[in-house]
N, C-alpha and C positions, 0 to 999 in steps of 0.2 A: 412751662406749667409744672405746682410742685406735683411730689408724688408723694409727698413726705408731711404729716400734719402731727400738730401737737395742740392738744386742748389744753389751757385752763380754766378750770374749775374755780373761781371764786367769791362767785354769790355762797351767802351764808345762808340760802332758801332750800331747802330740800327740795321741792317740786322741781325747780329748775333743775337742780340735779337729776332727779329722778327721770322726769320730765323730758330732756333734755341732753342738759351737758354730759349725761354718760352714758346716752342711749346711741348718740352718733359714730360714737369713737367705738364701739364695740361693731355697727353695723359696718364701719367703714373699713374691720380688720377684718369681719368673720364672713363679711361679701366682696371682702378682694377690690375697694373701692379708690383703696390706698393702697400703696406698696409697705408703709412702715406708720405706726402710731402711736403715740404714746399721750399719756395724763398728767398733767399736773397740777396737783391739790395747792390752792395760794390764797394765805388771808382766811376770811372768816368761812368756806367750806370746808377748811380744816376741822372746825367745830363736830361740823354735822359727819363729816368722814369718822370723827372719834368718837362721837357717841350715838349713830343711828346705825343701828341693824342690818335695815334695807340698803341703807348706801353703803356699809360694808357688803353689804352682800354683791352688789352690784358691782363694787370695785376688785372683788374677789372673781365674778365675772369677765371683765375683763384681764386681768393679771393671767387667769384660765386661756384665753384668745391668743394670751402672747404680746400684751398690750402692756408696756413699760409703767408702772404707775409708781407716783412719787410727791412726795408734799415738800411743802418747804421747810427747812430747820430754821431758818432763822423765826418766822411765823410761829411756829410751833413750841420753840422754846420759849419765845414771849408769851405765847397764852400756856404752856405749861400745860402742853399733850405730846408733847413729843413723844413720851412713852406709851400713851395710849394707843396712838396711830403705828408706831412698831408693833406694837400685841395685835393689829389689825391685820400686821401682814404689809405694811405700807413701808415704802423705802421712803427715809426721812433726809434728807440731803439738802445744801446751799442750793435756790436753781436760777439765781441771779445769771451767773454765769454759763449754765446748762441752758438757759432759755437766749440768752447772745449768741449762743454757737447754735443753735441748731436755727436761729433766723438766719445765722452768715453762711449758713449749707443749705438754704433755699428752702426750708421747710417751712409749709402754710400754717398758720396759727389761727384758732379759733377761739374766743374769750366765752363763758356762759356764766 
């Protein structure tokens, strides 16, 4: 059984976000549901991560929990926010390969 979960985040919907995909991963660090958690921002939620508010806020929320959060650069240079999303406070990085390794170390993934 994992103990170990990683969301990504890649509806370009807000609600779902809000809603949702960033409500679980903060209950699941700040109620001890998980042992380790982390986020990652892919494709078109990178949008709404660089210019909505609330979802900054929220992901500033978790990053607060101790909750790894991180979007993708490849994504991000293509739509040409990469910078945005660092001014958010957002770790910007490749996660092709970050998202292979932490499936071959058993961690559960959750898509929203």
């Amino acid at each position: 059984m994992a103990t170990k979960v990683f969301v990504i985040l890649s509806s370009g919907d807000r609600e779902v976000a809000l809603e949702v995909g960033l409500v679980y991963p903060l209950n699941a660090a700040i109620k001890k549901w998980m042992d380790e958690v982390k986020v990652i921002i892919f494709g078109p939620s990178e949008k709404i991560a660089a210019y909505d508010a609330e979802v900054q806020g929220r992901l500033k929320q978790l990053q607060e929990a101790g909750i790894e959060v991180m979007a993708c650069k490849w994504c991000a240079d293509r739509m040409n926010i990469t910078g945005k999303l660092e001014e958010a406070g957002i770790k910007v990085v490749y996660v092709g390969s970050i998202i292979s390794e932490l499936l071959k170390d058993g961690w559960a993934s959750l898509t929203f």
